[in-house]
Structures are given as structure tokens and as C-alpha cells.
C-alpha positions in Angstrom: 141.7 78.6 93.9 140.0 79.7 90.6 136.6 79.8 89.2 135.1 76.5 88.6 134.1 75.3 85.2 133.7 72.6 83.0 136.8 72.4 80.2 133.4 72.2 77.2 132.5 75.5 78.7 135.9 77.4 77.5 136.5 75.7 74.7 132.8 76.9 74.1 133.8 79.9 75.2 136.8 80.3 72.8 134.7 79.4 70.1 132.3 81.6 70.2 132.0 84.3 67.5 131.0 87.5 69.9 132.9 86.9 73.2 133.5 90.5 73.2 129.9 91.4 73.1 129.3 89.2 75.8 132.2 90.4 78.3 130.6 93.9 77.4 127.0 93.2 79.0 128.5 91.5 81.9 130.4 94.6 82.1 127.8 97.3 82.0 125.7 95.3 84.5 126.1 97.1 88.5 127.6 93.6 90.5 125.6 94.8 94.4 126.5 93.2 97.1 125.1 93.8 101.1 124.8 97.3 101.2 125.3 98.6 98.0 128.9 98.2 97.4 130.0 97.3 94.1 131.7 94.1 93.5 134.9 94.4 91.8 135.3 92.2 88.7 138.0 90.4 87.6 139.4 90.4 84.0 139.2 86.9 82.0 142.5 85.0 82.0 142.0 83.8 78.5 142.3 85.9 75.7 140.2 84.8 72.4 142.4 85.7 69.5 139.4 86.9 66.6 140.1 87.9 62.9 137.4 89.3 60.7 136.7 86.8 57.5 135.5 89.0 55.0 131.7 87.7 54.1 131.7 85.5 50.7 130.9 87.6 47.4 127.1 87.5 46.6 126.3 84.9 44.1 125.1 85.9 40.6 125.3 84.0 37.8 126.9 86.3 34.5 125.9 85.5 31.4 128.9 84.3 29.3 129.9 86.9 26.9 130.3 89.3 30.4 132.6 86.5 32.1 136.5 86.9 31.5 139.3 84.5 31.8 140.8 87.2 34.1 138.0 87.9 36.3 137.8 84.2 36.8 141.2 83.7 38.3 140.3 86.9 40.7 137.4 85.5 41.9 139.4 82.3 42.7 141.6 83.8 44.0 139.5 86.1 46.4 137.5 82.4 47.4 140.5 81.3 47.9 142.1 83.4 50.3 139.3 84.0 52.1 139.0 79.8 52.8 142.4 80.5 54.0 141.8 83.1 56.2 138.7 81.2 57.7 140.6 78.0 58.1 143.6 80.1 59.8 140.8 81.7 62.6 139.3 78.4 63.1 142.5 76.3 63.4 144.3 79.3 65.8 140.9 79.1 67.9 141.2 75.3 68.0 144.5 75.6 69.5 143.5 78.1 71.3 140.8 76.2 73.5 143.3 73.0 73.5 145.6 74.8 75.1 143.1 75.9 77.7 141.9 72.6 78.2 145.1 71.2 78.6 146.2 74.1 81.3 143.0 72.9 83.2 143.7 69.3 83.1 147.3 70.2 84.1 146.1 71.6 86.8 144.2 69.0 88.2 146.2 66.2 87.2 148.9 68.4 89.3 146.1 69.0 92.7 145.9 65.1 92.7 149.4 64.5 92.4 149.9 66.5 95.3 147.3 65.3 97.3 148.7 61.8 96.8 152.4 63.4 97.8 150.6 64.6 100.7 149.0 61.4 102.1 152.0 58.9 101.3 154.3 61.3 103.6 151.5 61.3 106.4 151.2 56.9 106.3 155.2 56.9 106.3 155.1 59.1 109.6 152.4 57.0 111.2 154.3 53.4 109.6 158.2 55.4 110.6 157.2 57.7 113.2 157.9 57.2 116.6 155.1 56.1 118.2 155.1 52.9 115.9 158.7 52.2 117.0 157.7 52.1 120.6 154.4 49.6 120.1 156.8 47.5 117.8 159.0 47.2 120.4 156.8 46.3 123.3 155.2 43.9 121.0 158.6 42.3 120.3 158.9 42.2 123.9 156.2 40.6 125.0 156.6 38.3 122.2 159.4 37.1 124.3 158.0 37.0 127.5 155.3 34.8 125.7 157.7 32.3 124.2 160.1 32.2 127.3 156.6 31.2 129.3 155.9 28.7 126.9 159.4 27.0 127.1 159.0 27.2 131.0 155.7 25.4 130.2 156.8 22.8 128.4 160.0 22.1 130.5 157.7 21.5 133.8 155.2 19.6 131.8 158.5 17.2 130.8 160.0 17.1 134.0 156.5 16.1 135.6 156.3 13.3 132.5 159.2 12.2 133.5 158.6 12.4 137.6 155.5 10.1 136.5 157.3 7.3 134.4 160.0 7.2 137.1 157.0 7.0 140.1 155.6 4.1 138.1 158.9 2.2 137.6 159.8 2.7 142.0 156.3 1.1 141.9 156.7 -1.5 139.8 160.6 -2.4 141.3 159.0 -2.3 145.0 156.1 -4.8 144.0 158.7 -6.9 142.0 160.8 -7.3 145.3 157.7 -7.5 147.6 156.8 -10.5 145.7 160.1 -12.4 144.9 160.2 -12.2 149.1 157.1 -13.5 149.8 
């Protein structure tokens, strides 16, 4: 998969003024494993993009009759471009460790998505698949077995209503004539 890391830690990384130094002294360090075999290291993905800034001219303070029009505008000009410069490391370094950071979240933006993929095509097998055809369809069956039941049910329970009502009125005609008889 990758080495594990926290996106702070190479934008820290990319930002840092002596990565090289750093990569160095990792380098010159023996990696032992079990039995003294070396480990082989790998080479950093990322490569930090450095320019030198020349260091700002030392400050001293001229007294006027030394300071010319001429030698103002160079020393502008040298502030200047090395502001420029600066700026230009810093902003390429910025985009730099944005772009890492955004390859990273990519990434796992792109192992979610994937995983999601993954589990919506498994619960449309088990919701699709075959075996859930065959319980829906003995459940449908014995759905009807149940409701043909209860309309047998409910026909005797009629029938014996109506066996009842009709039992009463033979009674009631056989008392009636009994007593217009007697």
C-alpha cells in the first residue's frame, strides 16, 4: 500500500529548508535486520524542488556624501530581486506540498470510494441473488396457503352460522305447529 503518514507531515516535509541533509543521515545509517542483512531502502516519491536565495546584504548605514543616486537603485534592485526569488521558492514549495496533499487525499477519497463500490455490489447479490429469489417465493407461497386457509375458515364458520339460524327456525316452526294442534 504505501507508507503511512499524516498529509502535515509532507507538507512539513516539503517545507523544510535541509531535506537533503536529512535523506543523507538516513542514508549513511546500516538498516539490520535478523541476521545481519541489510535492508534495502527505497527512494522518496516526492522530490522537493530547492533554490538558493542569496543571504540579504549586511546592513551599514553610509554617511551621505558616500551614498549615490546610482548605488541606490542597485541596491534596490538587488532587494528586490532577491524578494522575488524568495517569494518564487516559497510559492513553488507551497504548490509543491498542495499538490502532495491533494495526491494523498485523492487517494483516500479514491480507497473509500471503492470500498463503497465494493459493498453495494455484495447487498445487490444478497437482495438479487438467488437464494433471495427462492425464500421470496416460498414466502409468496405460503402466503397463499395462509389466505386460502383463512377463506376455508371463514366459509365453514358461515355455513355453520347459517346451519344454526336455520336449526333455530325448524325449532321454532315445529313448536309453532305443536301448539296450534294442541
Amino acid at each position: 500500500m504505501g507508507r503511512k503518514g499524516s498529509w502535515f507531515g509532507s507538507i512539513k516535509k516539503a517545507l523544510s529548508p535541509d531535506p537533503k541533509e536529512k535523506a543523507d543521515k538516513k542514508a549513511s545509517k546500516s538498516k539490520k535486520k535478523w541476521f545481519g542483512k541489510e535492508k534495502n531502502t527505497l527512494p522518496e516519491e516526492l522530490t522537493v524542488v530547492t533554490t538558493t536565495v542569496s543571504p540579504p546584504h549586511p546592513l551599514f548605514i553610509p554617511t551621505v556624501e558616500e551614498v549615490t543616486l546610482e548605488e541606490l537603485k542597485e541596491d534596490q534592485t538587488k532587494h528586490a530581486y532577491s524578494v522575488i526569488v524568495a517569494t518564487a521558492a516559497t510559492a513553488e514549495a507551497a504548490v509543491a506540498a498542495a499538490h502532495a496533499a491533494a495526491v494523498v487525499v485523492q487517494f483516500t477519497t479514491a480507497r473509500r470510494v471503492l470500498r463503497a463500490l465494493r459493498e453495494h455490489v455484495i447487498l445487490k447479490l444478497l437482495v438479487y441473488g438467488p437464494t433471495t429469489k427462492r425464500q421470496t417465493a416460498n414466502a409468496l407461497k405460503c402466503m397463499q396457503i395462509l389466505s386460502q386457509v383463512q377463506s376455508q375458515i371463514i366459509y365453514r364458520i358461515r355455513m355453520l352460522e347459517e346451519n344454526r339460524a336455520l336449526q333455530r327456525q325448524l325449532i321454532l316452526c315445529r313448536s309453532m305447529r305443536k301448539n296450534s294442534r294442541v
